[in-house]
C-alpha positions as CSV (number, residue, x, y, z in Angstrom):
1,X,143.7,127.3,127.5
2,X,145.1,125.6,130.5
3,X,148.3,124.3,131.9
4,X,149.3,120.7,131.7
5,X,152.8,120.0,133.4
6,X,155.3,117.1,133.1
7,X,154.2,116.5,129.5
8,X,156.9,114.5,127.4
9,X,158.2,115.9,124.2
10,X,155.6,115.3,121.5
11,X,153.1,113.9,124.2
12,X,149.8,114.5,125.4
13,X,148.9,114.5,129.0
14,X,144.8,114.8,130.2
15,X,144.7,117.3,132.9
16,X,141.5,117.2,135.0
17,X,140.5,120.6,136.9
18,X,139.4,119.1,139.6
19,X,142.5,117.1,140.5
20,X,144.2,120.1,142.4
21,X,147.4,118.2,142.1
22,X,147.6,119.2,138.6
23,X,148.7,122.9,139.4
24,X,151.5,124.1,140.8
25,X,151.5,124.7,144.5
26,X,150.1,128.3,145.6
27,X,149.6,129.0,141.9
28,X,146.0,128.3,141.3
29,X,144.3,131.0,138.9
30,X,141.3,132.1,141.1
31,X,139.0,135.0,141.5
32,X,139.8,137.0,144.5
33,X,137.3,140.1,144.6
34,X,134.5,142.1,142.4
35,X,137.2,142.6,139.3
36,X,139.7,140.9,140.7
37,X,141.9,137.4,140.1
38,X,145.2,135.9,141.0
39,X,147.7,133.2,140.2
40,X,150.1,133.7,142.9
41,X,152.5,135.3,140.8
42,X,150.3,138.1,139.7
43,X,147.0,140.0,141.2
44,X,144.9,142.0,139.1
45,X,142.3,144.3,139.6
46,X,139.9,145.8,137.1
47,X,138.5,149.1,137.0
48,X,134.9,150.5,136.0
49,X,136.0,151.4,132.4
50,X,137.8,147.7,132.0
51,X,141.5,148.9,132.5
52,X,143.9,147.2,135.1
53,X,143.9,149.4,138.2
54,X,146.5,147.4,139.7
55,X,148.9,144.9,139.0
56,X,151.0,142.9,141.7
57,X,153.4,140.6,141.8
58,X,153.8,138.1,144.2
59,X,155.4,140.1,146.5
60,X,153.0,142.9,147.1
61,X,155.1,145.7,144.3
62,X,152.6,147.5,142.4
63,X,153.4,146.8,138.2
64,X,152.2,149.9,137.2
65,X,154.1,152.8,137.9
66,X,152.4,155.6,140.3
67,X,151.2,159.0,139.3
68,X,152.9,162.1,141.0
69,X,150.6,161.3,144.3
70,X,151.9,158.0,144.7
71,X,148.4,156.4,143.0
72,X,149.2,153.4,140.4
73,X,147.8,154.5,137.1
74,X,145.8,152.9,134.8
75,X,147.3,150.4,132.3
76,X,146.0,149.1,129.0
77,X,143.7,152.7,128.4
78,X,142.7,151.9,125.0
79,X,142.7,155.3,122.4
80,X,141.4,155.5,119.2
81,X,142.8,157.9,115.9
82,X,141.0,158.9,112.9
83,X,141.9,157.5,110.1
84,X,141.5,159.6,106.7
85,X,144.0,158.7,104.3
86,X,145.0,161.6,102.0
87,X,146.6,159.7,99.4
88,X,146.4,155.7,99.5
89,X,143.7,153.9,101.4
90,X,145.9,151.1,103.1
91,X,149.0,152.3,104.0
92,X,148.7,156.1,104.2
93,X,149.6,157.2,107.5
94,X,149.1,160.8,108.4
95,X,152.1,162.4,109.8
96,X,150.2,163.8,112.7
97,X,148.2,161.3,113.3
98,X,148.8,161.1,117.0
99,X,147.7,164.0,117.0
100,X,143.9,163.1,117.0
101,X,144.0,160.1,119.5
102,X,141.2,160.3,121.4
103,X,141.1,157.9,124.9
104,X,138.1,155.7,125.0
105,X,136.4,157.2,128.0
106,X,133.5,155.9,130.1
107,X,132.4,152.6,132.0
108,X,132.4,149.4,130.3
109,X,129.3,148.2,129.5
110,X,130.1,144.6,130.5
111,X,132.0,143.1,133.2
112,X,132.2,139.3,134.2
113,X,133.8,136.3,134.9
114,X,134.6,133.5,132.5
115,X,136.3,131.4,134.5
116,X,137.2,131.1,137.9
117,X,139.9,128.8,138.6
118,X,141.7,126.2,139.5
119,X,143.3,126.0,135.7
120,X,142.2,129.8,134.5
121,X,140.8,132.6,136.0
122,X,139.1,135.2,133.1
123,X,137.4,137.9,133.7
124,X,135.6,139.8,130.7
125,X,135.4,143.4,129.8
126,X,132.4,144.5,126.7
127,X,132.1,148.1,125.2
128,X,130.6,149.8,122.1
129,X,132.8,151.9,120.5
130,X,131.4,154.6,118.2
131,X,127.9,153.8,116.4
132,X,128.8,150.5,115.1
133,X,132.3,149.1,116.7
134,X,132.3,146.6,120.1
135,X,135.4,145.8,121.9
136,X,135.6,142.5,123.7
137,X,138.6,142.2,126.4
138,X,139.6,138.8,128.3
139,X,141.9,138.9,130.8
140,X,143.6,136.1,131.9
141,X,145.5,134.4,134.6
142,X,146.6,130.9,133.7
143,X,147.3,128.9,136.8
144,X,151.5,128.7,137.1
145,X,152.3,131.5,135.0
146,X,154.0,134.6,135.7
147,X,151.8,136.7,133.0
148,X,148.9,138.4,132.9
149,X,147.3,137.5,128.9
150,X,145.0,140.3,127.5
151,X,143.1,139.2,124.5
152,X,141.4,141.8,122.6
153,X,138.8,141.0,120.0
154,X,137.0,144.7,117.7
155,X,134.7,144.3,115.8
């Protein structure tokens, strides 16, 4: 992943991380605290059970909306169901299956950096889930772009 600019249709341009020249202007992805990166469109900061704490754009608003005390709250708070089909294995939803989502709770039990600019700046969240399930989490600032990528692998 990485971001190549002034690339013709159908082309291929070789962009060297190194060369800041590459990347736009004040838009470097890089690491700017514990559990923390930036692009200069976004800033995002990670809490202890791998959920964004905050989100900012580039001019200082908070992304996630506040609680009733004015506090941002969490985004991305995964939640698991149970799934017991009554009928068909595959495609048997229960009717109150939202019923029996339960939040996964708890620090992570991984948190690190991937990469750490100028091109990207990733920043990795681990956990177990249940006995025999593991959630990897990358988030990712590309340098130049206004989004925030969350990639999500379960195993």
């Amino acid at each position: 992943t990485g971001l190549c600019v002034d690339v013709p249709a159908r082309g291929v341009r070789v962009v060297d991380p190194a060369a800041r020249a590459a990347w736009p202007a004040g838009h470097e992805a890089r690491v700017v605290g514990e559990r923390a990166i930036s692009n200069g469109f976004l800033s995002a900061t990670i809490d202890d059970e791998g959920r964004i704490a905050e989100l900012r754009r580039a001019d200082g608003a908070l992304a996630n909306a506040p609680d009733e005390l004015g506090a941002p709250q969490p985004m991305n708070q995964l939640v698991t169901y149970v799934d017991r089909p009554r009928r068909w294995e595959a495609w048997d939803i229960a009717r109150d299956y939202q019923e029996q989502a339960t939040r996964v709770m708890g620090p992570a039990d991984g948190i690190g950096f991937t990469a750490r600019g100028p091109a990207e700046a990733e920043l990795v969240v681990e956990r177990a889930v249940g006995r025999a399930s593991r959630i990897v989490q990358r988030y990712r600032l590309v340098a130049g772009s206004p989004r925030l990528d969350i990639v999500t692998d379960v195993e």
